[in-house]
Backbone as CSV, one residue per row, in Angstrom:
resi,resn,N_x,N_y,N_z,CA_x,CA_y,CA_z,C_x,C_y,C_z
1,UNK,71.135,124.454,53.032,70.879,123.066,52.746,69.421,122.881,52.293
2,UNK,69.023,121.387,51.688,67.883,121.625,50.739,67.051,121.252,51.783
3,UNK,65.755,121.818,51.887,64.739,121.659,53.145,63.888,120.845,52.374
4,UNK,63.465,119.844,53.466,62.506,119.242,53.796,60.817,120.171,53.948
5,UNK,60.053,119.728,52.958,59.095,120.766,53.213,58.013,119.865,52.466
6,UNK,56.889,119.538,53.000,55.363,119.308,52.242,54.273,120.125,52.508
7,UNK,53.178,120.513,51.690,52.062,121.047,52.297,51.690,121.206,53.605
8,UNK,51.138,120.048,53.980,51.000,119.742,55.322,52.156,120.705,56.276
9,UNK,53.528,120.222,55.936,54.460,120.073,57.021,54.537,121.524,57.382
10,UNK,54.327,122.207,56.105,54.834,123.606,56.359,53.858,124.591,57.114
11,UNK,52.343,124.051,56.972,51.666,124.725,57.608,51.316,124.550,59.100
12,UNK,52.096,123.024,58.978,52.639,123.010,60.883,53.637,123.802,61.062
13,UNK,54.518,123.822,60.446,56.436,124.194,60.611,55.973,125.714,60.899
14,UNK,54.765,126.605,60.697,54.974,127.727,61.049,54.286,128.194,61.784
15,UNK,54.640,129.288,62.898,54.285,129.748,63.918,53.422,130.825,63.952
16,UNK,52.586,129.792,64.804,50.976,130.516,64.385,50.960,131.665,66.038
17,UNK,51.697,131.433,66.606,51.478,132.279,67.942,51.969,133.901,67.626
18,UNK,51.601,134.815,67.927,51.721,136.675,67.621,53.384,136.828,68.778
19,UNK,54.462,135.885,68.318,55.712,136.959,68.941,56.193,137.821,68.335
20,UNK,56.122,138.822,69.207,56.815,139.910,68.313,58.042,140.295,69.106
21,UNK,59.117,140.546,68.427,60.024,141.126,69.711,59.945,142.274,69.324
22,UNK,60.458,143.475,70.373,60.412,144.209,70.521,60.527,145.266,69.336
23,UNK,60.305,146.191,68.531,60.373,147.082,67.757,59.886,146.450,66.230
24,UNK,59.100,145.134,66.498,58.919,144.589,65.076,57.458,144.451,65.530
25,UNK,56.962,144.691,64.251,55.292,144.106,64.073,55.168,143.233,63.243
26,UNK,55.814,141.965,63.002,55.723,141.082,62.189,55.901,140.058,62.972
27,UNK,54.869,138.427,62.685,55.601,137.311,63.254,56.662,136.803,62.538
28,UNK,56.792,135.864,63.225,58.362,134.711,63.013,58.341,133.483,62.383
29,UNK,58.138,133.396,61.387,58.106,132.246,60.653,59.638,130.670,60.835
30,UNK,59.368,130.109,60.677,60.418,128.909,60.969,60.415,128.858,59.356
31,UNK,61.873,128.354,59.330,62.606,128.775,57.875,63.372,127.317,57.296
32,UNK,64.160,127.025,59.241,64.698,125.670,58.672,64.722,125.360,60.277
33,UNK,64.558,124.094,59.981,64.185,123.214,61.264,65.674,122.975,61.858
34,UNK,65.512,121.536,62.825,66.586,121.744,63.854,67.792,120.650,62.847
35,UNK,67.258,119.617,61.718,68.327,119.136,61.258,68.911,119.806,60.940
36,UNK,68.847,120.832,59.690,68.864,121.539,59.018,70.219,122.821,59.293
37,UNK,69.852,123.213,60.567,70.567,124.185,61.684,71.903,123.249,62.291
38,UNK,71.906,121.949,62.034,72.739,120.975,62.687,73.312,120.652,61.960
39,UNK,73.431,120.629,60.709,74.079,120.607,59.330,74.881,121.473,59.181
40,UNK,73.969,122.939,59.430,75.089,123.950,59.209,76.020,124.031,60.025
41,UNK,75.630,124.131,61.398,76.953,124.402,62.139,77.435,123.047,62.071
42,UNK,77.532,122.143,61.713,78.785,121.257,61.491,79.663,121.647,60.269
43,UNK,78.955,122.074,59.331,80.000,122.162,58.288,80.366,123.806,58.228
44,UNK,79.882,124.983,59.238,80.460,125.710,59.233,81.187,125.864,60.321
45,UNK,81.321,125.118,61.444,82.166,125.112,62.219,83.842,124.063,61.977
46,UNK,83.156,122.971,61.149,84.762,122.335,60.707,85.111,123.306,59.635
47,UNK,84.560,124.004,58.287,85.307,124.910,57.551,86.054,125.673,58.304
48,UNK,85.518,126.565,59.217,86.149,127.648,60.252,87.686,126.960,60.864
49,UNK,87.878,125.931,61.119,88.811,124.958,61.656,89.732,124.683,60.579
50,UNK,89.102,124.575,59.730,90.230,123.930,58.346,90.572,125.300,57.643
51,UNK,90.351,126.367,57.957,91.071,127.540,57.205,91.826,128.250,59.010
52,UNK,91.820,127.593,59.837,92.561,128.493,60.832,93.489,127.530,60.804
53,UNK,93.437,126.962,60.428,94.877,125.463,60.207,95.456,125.112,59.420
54,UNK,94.467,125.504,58.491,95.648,125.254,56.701,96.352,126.561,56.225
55,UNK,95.340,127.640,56.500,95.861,129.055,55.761,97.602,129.310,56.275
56,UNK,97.936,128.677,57.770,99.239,129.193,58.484,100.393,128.434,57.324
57,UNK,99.667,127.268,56.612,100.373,126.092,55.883,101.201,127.473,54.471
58,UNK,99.585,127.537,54.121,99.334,128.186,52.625,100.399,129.465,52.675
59,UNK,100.262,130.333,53.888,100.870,131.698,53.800,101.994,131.536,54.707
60,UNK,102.700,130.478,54.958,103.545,130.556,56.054,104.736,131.859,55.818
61,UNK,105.068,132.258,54.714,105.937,133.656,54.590,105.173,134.997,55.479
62,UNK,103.657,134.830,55.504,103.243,135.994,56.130,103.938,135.913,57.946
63,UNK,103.710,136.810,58.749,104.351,137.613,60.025,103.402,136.366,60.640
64,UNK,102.271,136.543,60.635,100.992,135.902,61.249,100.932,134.162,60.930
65,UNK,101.880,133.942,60.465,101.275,132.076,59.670,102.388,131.687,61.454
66,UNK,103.547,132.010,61.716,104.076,131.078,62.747,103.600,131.484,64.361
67,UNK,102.919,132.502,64.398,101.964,133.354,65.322,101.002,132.239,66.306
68,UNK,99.995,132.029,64.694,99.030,130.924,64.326,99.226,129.314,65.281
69,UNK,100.359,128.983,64.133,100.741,127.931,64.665,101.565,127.694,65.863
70,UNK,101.840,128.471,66.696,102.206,128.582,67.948,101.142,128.106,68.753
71,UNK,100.286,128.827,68.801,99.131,129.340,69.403,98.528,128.130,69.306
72,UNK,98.849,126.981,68.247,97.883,126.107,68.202,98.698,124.685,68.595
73,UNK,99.949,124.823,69.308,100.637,124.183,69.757,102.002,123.557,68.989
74,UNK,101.815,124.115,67.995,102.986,123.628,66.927,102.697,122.810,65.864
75,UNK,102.996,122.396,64.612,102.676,122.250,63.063,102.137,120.825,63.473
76,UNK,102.534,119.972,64.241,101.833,118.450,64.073,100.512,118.749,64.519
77,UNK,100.431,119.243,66.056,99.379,119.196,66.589,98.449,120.104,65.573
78,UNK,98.455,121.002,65.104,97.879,122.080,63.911,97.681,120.841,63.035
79,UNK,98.099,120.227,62.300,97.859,119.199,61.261,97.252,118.179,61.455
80,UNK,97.296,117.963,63.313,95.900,116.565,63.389,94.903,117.585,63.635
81,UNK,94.911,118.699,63.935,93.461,119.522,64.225,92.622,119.677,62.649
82,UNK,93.187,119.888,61.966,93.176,119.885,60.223,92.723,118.925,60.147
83,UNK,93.260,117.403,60.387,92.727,116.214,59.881,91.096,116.431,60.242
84,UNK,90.953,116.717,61.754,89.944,116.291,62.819,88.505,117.190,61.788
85,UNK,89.100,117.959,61.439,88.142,118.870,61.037,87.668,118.552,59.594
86,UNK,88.552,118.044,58.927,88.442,117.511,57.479,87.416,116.088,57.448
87,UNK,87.810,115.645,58.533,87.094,114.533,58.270,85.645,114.614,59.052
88,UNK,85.505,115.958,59.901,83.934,116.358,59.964,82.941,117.089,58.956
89,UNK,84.246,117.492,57.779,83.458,118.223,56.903,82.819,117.280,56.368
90,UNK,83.688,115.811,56.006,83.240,115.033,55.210,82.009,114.742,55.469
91,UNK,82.203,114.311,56.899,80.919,113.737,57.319,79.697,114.420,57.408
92,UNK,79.680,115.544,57.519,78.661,116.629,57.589,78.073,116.634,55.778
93,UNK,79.126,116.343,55.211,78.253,116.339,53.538,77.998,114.732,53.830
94,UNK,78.247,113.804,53.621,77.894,112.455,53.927,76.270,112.172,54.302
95,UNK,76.354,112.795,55.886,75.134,113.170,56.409,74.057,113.896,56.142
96,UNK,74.287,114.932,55.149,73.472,115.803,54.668,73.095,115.048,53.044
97,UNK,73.484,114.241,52.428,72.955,113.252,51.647,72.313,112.265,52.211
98,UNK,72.555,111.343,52.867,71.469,110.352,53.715,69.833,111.134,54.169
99,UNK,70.192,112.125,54.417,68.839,113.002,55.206,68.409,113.432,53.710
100,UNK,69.137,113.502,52.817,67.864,113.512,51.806,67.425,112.867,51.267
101,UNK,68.199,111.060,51.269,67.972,110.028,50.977,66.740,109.804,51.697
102,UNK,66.524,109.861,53.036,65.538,109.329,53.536,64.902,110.191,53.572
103,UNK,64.619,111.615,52.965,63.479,112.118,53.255,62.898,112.440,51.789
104,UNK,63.886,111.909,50.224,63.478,111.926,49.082,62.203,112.074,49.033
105,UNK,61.200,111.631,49.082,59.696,111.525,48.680,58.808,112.910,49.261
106,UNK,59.492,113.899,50.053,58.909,114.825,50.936,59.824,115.924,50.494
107,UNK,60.859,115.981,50.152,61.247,117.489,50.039,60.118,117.947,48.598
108,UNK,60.972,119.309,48.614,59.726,120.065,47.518,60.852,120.394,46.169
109,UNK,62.106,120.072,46.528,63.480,120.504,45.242,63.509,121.940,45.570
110,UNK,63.590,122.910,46.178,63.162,124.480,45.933,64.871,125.052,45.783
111,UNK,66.034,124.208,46.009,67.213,124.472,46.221,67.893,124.210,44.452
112,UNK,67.043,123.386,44.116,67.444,122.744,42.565,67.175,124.375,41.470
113,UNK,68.233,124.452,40.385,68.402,125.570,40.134,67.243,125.482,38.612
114,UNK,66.684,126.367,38.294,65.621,126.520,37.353,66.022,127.320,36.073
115,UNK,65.077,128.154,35.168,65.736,128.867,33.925,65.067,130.424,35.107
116,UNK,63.823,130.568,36.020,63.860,131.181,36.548,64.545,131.969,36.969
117,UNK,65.948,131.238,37.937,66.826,131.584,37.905,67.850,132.547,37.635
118,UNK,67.659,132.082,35.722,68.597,133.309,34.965,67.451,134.266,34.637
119,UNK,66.279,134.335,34.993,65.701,135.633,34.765,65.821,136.699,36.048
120,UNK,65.950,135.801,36.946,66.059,136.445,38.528,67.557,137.093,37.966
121,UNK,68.331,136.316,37.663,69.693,137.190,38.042,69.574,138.329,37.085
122,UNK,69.243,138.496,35.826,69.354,139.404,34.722,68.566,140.621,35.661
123,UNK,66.682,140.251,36.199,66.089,141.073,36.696,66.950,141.937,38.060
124,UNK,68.258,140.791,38.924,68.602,141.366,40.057,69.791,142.486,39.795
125,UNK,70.312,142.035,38.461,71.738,143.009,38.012,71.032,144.198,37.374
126,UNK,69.389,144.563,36.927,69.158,145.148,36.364,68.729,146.071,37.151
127,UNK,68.150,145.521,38.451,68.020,146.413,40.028,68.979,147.057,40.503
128,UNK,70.189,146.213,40.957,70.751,146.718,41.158,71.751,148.223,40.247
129,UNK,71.485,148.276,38.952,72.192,149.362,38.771,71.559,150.398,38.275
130,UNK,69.723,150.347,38.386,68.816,151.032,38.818,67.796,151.501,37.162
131,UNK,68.271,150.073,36.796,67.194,149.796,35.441,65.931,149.359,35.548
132,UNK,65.845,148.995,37.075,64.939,148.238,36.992,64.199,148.792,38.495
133,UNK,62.951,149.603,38.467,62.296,149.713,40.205,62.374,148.610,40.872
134,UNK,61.644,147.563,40.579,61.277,146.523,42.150,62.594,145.027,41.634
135,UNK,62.389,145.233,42.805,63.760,143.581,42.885,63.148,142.366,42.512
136,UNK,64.247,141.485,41.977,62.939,140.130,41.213,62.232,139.488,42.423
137,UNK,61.049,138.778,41.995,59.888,137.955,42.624,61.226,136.965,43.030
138,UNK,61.623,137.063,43.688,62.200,135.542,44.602,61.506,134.723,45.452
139,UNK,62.149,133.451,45.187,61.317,132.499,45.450,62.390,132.017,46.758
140,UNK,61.624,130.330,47.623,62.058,130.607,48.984,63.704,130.684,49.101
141,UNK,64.240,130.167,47.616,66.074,130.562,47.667,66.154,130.841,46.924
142,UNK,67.255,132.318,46.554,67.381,133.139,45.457,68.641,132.462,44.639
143,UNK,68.649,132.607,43.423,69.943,132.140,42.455,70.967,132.399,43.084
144,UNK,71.900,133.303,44.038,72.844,133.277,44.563,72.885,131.976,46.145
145,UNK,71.538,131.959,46.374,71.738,131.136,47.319,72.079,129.564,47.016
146,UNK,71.390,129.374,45.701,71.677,128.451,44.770,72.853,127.859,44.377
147,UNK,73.513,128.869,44.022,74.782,128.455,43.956,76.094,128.170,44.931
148,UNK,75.652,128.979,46.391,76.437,128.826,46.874,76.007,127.636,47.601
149,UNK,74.803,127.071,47.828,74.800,125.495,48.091,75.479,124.326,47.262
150,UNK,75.789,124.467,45.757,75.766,123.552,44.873,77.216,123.670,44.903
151,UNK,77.967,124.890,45.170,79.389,125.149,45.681,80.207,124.568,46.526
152,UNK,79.040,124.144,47.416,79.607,123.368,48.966,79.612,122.070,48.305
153,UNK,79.065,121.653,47.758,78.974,119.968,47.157,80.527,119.732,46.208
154,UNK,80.511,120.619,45.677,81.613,120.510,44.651,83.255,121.483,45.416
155,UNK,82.752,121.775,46.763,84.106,122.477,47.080,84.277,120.967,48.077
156,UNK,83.128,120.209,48.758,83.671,119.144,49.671,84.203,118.315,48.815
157,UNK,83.703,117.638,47.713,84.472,117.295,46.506,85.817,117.179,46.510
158,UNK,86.269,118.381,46.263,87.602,119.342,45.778,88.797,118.939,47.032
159,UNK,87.856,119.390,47.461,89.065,119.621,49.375,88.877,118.301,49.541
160,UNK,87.863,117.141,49.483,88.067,116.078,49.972,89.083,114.772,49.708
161,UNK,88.829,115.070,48.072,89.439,114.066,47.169,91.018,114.603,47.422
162,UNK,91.126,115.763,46.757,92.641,116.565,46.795,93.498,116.287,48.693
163,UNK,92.495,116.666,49.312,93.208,116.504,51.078,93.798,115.280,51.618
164,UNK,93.010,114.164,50.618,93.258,112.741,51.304,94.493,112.455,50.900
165,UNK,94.681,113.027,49.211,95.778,112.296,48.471,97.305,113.268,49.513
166,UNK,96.868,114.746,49.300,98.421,115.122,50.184,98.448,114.375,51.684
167,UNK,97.319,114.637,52.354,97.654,114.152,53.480,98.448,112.594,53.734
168,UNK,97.841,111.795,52.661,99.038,110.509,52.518,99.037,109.993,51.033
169,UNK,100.258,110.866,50.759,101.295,110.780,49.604,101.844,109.686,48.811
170,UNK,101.955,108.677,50.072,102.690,107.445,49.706,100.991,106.950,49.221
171,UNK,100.176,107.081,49.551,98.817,106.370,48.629,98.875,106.881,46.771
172,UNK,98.953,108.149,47.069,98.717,109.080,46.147,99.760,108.366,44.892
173,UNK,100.848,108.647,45.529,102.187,107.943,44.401,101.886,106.722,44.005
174,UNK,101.037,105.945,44.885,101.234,104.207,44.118,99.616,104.775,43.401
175,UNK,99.182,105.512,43.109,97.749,105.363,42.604,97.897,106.410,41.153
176,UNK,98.685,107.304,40.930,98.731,107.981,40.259,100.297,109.182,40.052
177,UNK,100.456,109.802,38.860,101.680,109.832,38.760,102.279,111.406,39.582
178,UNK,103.058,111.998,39.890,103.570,113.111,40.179,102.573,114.121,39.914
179,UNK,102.533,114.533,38.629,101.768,115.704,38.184,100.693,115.932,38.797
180,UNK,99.806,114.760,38.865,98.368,114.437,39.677,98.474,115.328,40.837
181,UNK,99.819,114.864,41.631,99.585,115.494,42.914,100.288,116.734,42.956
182,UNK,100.748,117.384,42.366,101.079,118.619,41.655,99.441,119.609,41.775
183,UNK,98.797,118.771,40.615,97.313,119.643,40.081,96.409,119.576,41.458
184,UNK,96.528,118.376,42.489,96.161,118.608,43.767,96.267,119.181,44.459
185,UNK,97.308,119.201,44.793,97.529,120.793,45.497,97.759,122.003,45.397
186,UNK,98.051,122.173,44.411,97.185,123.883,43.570,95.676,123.809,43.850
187,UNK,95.020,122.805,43.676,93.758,123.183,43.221,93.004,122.930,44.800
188,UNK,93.779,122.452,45.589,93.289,121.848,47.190,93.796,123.362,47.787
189,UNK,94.515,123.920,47.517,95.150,125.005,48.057,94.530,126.830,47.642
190,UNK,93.839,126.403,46.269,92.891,127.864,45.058,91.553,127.471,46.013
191,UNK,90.564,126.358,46.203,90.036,126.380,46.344,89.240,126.655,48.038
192,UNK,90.729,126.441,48.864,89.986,126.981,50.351,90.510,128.323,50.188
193,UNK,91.273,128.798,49.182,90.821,130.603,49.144,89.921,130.893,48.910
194,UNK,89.013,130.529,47.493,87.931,130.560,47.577,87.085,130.614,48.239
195,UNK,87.330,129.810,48.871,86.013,129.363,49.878,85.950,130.519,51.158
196,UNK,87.498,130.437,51.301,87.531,131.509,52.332,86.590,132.770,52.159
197,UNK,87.266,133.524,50.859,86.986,134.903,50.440,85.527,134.791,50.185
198,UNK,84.917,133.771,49.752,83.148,133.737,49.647,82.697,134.042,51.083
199,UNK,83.068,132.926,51.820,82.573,133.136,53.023,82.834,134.472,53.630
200,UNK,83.752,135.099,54.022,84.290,135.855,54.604,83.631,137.597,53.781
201,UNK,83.721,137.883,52.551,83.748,138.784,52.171,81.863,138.697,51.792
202,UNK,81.422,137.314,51.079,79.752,137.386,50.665,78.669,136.731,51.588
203,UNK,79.069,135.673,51.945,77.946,134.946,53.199,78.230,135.738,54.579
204,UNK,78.771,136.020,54.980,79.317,136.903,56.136,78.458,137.832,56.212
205,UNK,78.733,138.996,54.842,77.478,139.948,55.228,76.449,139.761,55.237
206,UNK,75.857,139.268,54.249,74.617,138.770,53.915,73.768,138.076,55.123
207,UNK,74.375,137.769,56.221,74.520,136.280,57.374,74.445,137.581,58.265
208,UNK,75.504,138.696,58.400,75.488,138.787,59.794,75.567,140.619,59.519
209,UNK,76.377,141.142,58.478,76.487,142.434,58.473,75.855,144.004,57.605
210,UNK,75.126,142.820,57.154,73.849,143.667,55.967,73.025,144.212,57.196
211,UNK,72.758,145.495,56.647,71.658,146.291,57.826,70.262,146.157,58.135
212,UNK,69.825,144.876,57.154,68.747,144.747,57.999,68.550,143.099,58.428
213,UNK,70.099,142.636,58.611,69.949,141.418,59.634,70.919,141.528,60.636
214,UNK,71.666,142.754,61.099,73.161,143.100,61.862,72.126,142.986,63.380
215,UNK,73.102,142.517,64.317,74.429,141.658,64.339,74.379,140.063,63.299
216,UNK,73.031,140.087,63.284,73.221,138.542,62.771,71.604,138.133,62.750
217,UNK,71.868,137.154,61.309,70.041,136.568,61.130,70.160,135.614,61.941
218,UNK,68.569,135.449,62.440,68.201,134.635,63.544,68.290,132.711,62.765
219,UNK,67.878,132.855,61.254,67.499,131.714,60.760,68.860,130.923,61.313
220,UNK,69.866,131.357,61.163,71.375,129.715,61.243,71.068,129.170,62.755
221,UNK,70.737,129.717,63.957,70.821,129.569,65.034,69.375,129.301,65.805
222,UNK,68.562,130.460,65.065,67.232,129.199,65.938,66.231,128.780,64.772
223,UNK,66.550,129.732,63.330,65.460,128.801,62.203,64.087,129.686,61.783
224,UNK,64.783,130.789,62.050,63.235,131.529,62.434,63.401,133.288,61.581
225,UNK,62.568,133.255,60.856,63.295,134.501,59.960,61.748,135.667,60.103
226,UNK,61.840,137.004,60.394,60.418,137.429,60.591,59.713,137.737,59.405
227,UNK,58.617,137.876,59.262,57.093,138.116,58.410,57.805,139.232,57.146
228,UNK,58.347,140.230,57.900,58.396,141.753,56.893,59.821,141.352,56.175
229,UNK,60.944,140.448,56.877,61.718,139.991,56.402,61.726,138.900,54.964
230,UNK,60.692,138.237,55.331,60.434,137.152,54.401,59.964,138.067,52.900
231,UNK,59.368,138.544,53.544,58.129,139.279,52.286,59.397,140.028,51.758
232,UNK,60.484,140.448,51.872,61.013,141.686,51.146,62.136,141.071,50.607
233,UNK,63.110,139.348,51.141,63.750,139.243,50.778,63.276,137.724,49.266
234,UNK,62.079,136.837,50.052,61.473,136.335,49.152,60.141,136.568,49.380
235,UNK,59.794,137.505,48.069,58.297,137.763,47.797,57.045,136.445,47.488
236,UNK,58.107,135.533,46.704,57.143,134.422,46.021,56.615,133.711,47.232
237,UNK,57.956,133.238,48.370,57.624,132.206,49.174,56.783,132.664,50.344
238,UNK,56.735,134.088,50.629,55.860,135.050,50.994,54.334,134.306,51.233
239,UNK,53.700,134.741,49.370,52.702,134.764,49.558,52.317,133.278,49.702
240,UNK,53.167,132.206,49.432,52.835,130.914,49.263,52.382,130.533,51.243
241,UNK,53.638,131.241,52.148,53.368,131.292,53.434,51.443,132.210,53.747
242,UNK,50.975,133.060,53.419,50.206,133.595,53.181,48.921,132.534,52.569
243,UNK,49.078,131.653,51.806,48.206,130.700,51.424,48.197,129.705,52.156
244,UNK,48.629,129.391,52.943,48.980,128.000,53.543,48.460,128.409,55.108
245,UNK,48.109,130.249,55.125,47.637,130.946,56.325,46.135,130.695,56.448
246,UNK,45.486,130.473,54.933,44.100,130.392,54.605,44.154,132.223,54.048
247,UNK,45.056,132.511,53.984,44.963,134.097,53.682,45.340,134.470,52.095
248,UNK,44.722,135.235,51.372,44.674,135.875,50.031,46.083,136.349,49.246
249,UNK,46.934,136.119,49.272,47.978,137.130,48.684,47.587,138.360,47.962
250,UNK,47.203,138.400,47.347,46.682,139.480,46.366,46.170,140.543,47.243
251,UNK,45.685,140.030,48.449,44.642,141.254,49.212,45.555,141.151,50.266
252,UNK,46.192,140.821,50.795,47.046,140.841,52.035,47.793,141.804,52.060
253,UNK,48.246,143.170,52.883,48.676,143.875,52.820,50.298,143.611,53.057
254,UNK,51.732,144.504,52.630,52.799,144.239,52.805,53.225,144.384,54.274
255,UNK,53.629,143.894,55.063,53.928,143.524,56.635,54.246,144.532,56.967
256,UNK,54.109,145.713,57.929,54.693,146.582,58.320,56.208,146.549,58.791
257,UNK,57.177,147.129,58.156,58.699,147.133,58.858,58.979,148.381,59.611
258,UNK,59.687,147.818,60.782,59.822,149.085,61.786,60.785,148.747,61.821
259,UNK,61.964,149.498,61.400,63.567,149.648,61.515,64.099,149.657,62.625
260,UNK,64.866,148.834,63.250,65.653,148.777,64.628,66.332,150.067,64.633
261,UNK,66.796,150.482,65.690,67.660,151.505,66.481,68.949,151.460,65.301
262,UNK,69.387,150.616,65.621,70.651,150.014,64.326,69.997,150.708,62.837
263,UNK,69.263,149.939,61.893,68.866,150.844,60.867,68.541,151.742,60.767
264,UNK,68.275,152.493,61.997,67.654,153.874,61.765,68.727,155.008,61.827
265,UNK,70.178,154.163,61.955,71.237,155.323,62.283,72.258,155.189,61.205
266,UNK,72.163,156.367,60.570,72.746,156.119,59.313,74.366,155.800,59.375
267,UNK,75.010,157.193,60.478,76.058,156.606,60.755,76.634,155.691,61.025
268,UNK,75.800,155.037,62.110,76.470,153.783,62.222,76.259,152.824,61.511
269,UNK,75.455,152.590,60.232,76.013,152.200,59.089,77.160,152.561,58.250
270,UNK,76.950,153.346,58.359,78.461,153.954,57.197,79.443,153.412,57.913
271,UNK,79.598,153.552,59.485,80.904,153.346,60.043,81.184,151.879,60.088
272,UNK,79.856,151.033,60.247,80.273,149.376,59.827,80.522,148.773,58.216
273,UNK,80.102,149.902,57.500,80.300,149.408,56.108,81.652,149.966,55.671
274,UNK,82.227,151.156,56.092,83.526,151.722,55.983,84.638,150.429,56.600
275,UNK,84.153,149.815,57.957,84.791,148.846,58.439,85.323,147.636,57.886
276,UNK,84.001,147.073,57.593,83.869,145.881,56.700,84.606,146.150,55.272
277,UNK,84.464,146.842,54.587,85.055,146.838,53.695,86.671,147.391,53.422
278,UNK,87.067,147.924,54.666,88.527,147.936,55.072,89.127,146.493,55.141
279,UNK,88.402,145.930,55.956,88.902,144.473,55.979,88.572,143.371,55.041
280,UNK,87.406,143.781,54.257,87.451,143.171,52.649,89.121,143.415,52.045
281,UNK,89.391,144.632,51.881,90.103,145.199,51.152,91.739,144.489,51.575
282,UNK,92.046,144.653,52.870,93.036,143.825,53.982,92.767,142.555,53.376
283,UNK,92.142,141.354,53.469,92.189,140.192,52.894,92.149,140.282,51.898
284,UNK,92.009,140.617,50.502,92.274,140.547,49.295,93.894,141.165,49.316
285,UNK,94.268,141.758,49.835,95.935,142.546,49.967,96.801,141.465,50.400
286,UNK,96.034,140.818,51.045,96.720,139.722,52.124,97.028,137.846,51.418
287,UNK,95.637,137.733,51.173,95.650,137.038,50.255,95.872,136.615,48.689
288,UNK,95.342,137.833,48.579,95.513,137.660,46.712,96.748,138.839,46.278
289,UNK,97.710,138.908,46.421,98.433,140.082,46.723,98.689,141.008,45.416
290,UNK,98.604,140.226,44.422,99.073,140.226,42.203,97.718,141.156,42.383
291,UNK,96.205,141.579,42.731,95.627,142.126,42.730,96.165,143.515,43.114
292,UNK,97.224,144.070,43.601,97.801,145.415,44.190,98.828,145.670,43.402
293,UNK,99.689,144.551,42.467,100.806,144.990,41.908,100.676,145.609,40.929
């Protein structure tokens, strides 16, 4: 979500005290405050709700869709839990517009997408397939993070407009003709796959199973991302943290990283990435099935 950030604010917002936990020599910078963190888990805790309640709808031929809905007391009660949750997503985007309404004059835009951007991505595809030594200068959100914010706006959109009309039909029919609600629910139904398989297969790791934030980054839960972390995943917003220290960028040395127990074992990387991507592989089989035929 788009942060709230001014000069001033930020050089309060960060933590000037030396914690280190254990096996790191870097401090802890605050990343996103407590609205911010309250945003997310609302709208990632009603998504989580609205795909354990709709998917049993979507795949009911699978073994697992009447399993589901057992478990969740049977298809009505499953369908007001759906409502309950739909209408927190709403509100969680609702709410997350007002908070920028009222804090318009103070954010900094850093979430708003630039031509930067498409040089970052050209420079990041050019890294990655080893055209390129150093990874692009990212700034405090990278073009993928970009998009998958501007995603959530246009997937609450999608699911919102499309959910209201199936959920009551008899509105839908006096407002518009058959087909309408036809293209609704295809497109109410494509798009929490989507959403699913993003979440599940790209924010997931990135969030919790990439090896140098496993079990999980600290930022969703307390807001707080460390020094050697910052510097390696955004360099730009780095040194801007670094200026706002009274400190030099240019002369500031790169943060020392000391690899946890976890990164330092190769195996047990391989064996969580062998994992993870078993069960990548299982949900795309599961879900998208024309991908195997």
């Amino acid at each position: 979500m788009t942060e709230q950030r001014t000069r001033d604010s930020t050089a309060r917002g960060l933590e000037q005290a030396d914690c280190r936990p254990s096996g790191h020599a870097s401090r802890w910078i605050i990343r996103f405050n407590a609205q911010q963190r309250l945003q997310h888990i609302l709208l990632a805790g009603s998504i989580m709700v609205l795909i354990l309640t709709g998917f049993p709808i979507k795949y009911a031929f699978e073994p697992w869709a009447p399993v589901v809905t057992r478990m969740l007391g049977g298809f009505d009660v499953m369908f007001s839990i759906h409502l309950v949750a739909a209408t927190l997503m709403i509100l969680s985007g609702v709410y997350h517009l007002f908070w920028i309404a009222f804090n318009f004059r103070r954010l900094d835009w850093a979430m708003l997408p630039s031509l930067k951007d498409l040089r970052d991505a050209g420079d990041h595809f050019a890294y990655l397939l080893g055209w390129r030594q150093a990874p692009p200068d990212f700034g405090r959100y990278t073009y993928l993070e970009k998009f998958e914010y501007l995603a959530v706006f246009y997937g609450i959109a999608v699911m919102g407009l499309s959910g209201f009309f199936l959920s009551f039909p008899e509105v839908g029919a006096a407002l518009a003709p058959r087909w309408v609600l036809d293209v609704l629910r295809v497109a109410h139904s494509n798009e929490a796959l989507v959403c699913f398989i993003s979440i599940a297969v790209g924010h997931s790791f990135w969030v919790h199973f990439h090896p140098s934030v496993f079990p999980s980054s600290t930022v969703w839960y307390k807001g707080t991302i460390s020094e050697h972390h910052l510097a390696e995943e955004h360099p730009a917003e780095y040194r801007r943290w670094l200026q706002s220290q009274g400190l030099d960028p240019s002369q500031a040395p790169h943060p020392a990283h000391e690899p946890t127990r976890y990164q330092r074992s190769r195996l047990f990387i391989t064996v969580e990435l062998a994992v993870y991507g078993a069960v990548a592989v299982w949900l795309y089989a599961t879900f998208v099935p024309m991908l195997f035929q």
